[in-house]
C-alpha positions as CSV (number, residue, x, y, z in Angstrom):
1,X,68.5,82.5,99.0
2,X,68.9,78.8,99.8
3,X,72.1,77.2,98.3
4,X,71.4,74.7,95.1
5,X,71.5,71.0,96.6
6,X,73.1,67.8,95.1
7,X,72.9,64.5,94.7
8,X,70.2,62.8,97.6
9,X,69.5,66.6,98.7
10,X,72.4,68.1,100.3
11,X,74.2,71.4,99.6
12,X,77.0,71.6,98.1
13,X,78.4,71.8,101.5
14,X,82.1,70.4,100.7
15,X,82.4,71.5,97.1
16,X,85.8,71.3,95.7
17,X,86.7,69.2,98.8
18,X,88.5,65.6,97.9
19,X,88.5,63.2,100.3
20,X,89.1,59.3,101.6
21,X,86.5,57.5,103.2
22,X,87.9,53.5,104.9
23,X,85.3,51.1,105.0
24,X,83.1,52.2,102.2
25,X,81.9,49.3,100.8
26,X,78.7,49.0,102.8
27,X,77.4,50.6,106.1
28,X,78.0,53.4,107.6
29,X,81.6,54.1,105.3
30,X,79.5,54.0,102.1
31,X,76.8,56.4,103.4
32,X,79.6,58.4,104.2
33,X,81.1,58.6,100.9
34,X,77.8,58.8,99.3
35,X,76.8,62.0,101.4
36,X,80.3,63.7,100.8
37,X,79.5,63.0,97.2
38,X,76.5,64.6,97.0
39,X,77.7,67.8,98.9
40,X,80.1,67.8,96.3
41,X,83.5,66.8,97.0
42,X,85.4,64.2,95.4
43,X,85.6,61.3,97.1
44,X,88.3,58.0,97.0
45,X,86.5,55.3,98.1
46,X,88.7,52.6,100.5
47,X,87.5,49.1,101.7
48,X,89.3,45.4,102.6
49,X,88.6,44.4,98.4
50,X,88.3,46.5,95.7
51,X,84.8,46.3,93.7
52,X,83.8,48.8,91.4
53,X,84.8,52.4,92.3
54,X,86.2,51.0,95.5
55,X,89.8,50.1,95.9
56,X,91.5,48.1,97.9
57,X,93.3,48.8,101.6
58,X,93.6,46.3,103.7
59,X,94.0,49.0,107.5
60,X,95.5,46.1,109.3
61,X,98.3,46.4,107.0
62,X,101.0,49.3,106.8
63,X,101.9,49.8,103.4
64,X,98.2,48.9,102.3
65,X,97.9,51.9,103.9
66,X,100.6,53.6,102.9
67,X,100.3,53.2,99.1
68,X,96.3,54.0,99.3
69,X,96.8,57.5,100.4
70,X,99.5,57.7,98.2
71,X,97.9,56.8,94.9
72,X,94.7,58.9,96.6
73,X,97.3,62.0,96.7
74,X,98.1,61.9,92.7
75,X,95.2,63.8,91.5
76,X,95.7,66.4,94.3
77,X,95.6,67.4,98.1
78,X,93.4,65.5,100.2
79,X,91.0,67.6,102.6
80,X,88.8,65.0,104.5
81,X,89.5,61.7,106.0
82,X,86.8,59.3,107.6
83,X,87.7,56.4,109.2
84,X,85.0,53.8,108.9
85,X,86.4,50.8,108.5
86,X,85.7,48.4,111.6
87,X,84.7,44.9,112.7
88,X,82.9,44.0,115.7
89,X,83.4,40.8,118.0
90,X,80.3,38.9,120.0
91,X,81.8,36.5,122.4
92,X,82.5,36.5,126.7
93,X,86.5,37.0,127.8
94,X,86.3,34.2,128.9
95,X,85.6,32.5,126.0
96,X,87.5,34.6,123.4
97,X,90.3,34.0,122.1
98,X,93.6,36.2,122.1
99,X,93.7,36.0,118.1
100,X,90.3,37.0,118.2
101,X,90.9,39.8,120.4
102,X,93.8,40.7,118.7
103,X,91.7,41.0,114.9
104,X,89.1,43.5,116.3
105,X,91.8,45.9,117.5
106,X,94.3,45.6,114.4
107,X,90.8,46.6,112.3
108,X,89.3,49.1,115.1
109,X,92.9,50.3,116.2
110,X,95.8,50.1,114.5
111,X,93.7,50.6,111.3
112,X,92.8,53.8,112.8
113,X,96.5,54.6,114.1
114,X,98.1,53.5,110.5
115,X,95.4,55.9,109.1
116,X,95.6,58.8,111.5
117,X,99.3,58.9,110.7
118,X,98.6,59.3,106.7
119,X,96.4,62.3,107.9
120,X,99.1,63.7,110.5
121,X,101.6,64.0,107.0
122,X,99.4,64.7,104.2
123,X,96.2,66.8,105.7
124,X,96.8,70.5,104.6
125,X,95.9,73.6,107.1
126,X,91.6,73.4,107.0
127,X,91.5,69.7,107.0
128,X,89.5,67.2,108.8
129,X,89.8,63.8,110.2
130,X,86.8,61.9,111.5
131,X,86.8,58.8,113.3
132,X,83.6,56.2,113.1
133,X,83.8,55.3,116.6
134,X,80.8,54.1,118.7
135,X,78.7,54.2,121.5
136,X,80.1,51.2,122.7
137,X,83.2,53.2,123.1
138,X,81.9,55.4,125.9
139,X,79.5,52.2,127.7
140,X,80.7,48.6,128.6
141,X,78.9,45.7,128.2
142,X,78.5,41.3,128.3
143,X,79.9,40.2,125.3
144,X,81.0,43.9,123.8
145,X,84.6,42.9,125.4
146,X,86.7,43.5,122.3
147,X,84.8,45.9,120.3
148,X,84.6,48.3,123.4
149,X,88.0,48.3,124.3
150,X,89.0,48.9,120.8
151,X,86.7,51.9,120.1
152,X,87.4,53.4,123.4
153,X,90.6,53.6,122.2
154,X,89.7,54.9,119.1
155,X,88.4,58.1,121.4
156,X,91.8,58.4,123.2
157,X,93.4,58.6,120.1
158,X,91.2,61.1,118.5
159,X,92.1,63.4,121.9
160,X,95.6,62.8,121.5
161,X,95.4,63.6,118.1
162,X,93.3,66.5,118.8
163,X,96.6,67.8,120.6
164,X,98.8,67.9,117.8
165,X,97.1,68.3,114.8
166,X,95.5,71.6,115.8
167,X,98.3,73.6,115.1
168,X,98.4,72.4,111.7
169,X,95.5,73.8,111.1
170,X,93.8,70.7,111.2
171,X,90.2,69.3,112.9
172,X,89.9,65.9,114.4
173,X,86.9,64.5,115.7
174,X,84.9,61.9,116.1
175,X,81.6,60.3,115.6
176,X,80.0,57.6,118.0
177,X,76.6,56.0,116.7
178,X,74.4,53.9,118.8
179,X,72.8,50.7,116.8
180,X,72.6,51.6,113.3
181,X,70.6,49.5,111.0
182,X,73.4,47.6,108.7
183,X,74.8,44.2,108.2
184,X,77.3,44.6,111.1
185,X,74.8,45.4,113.4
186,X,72.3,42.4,112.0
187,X,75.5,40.2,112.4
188,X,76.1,41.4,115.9
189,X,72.8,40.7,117.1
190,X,72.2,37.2,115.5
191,X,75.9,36.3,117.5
192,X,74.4,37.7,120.4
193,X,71.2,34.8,120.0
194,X,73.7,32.7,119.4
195,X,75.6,33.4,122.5
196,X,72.5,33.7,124.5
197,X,70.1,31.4,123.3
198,X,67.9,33.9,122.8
199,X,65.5,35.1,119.1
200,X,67.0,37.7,117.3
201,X,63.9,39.6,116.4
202,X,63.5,39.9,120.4
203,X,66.9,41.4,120.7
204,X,65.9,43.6,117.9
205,X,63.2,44.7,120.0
206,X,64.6,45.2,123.3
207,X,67.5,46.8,121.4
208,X,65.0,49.4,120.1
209,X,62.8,49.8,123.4
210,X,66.0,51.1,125.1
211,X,66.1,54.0,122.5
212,X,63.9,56.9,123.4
213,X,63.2,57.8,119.4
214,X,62.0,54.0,119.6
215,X,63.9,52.7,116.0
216,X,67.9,52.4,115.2
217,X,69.8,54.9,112.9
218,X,69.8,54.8,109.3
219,X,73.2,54.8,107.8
220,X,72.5,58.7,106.0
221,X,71.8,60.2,109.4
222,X,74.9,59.1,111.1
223,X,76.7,60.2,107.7
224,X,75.1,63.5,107.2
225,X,76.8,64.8,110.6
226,X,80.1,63.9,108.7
227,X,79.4,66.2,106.1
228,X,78.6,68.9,108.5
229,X,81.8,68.1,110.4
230,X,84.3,68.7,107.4
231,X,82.2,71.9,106.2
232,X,81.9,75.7,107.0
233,X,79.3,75.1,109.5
234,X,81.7,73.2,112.0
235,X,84.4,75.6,111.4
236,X,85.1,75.7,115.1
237,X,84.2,72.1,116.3
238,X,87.5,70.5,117.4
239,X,87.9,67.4,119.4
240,X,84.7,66.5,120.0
241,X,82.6,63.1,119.9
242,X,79.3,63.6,118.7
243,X,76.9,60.7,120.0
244,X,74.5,59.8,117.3
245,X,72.4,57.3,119.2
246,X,68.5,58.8,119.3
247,X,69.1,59.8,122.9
248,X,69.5,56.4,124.5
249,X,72.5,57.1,126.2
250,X,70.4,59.7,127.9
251,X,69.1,57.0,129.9
């Protein structure tokens, strides 16, 4: 017998579950929270201004931080944390400054450290933290400087983290997504025709040549692995990065 689905059509999958999704005004973070919704759990939604059901938690900023997961906690344990929220960076070393290097890993790092820490203390024994990290994280390239360096430190964390949350009881893993089709990435690539002189809709293109499935991601499939992550089916899935990127790292 198939299970009853929810929402956009997935099973109830995290039923009962409450959990805290950064970044979830747009993108990937609110594809995230939208699939964890439909497989049922209860989700606190967390972004830089608070509109609608979002609140507000500024990641860059410790007690942000801190009083977020606090007022999250009132109505009861929290079992799933995603880490979304992130900014990306287009510009050469050379050209970039240290206050602009310095903003994409407060966002992409410390964010993650200031959250990682509210999971360390308030995930309970089955719980799961995911980290958004990226493609970029595990490949360097021109004008990527910042936003590299930041989420391949993202990955080290998640290891280290991996270490001593485990026996707690608790999961920690990470995502990294190739180009996904969202502002960000529209923002990134109209920098990068800035920066190069070259049409965006050709970068577009070439972007999408280099991926074997020949089109980038749509926010839903990079947050339906989420879902499987924090369920059942990933029971025994700790410390791993899975690459969502239609198989162009591959080549």
């Amino acid at each position: 017998m198939r299970a009853p689905s929810t929402g956009r059509g997935l099973p109830p999958l995290l039923a009962g579950r409450r959990a805290v999704v950064t970044g979830a005004a747009r993108g990937i973070g609110k594809a995230v929270a939208d699939a964890f919704e439909a497989a049922g759990a209860q989700v606190v939604r967390l972004d830089i201004a608070a509109s609608g059901p979002v609140r507000g938690c500024d990641v860059t900023d410790e007690g942000s931080v801190s009083r977020a997961f606090e007022e999250a906690s009132a109505a009861g344990p929290i079992d799933d944390i995603v880490h979304a929220a992130g900014v990306a960076t287009i510009g050469a070393v050379a050209d970039m400054s240290v206050a602009e290097f310095r903003r994409v890993l407060d966002v992409n790092l410390t964010g993650a450290f200031l959250v990682a820490r509210e999971a360390a203390r308030r995930l309970p024994r089955g719980g799961n933290l995911v980290f958004v990290a990226s493609q970029a994280g595990l490949k360097g390239g021109a004008l990527w400087g910042a936003y590299s360096a930041s989420k391949g430190g993202l990955l080290r964390l998640a290891d280290c983290l991996t270490e001593e949350l485990a026996p707690k009881g608790v999961r920690v893993n990470a995502i990294s997504p190739g180009t996904v089709d969202t502002e960000m990435v529209s923002k990134a690539i109209a920098d990068l025709a800035t920066e190069t002189g070259t049409d965006a809709e050709a970068i577009r293109t070439r972007y999408q040549a280099g991926i074997p499935m020949g089109r980038f991601a749509r926010p839903e499939e990079v947050a339906d692995v989420t879902v499987a992550m924090c369920s059942g089916l990933f029971s025994y899935v700790n410390g791993s990065n899975i690459v969502i990127d239609g198989g162009e790292l591959s080549r």
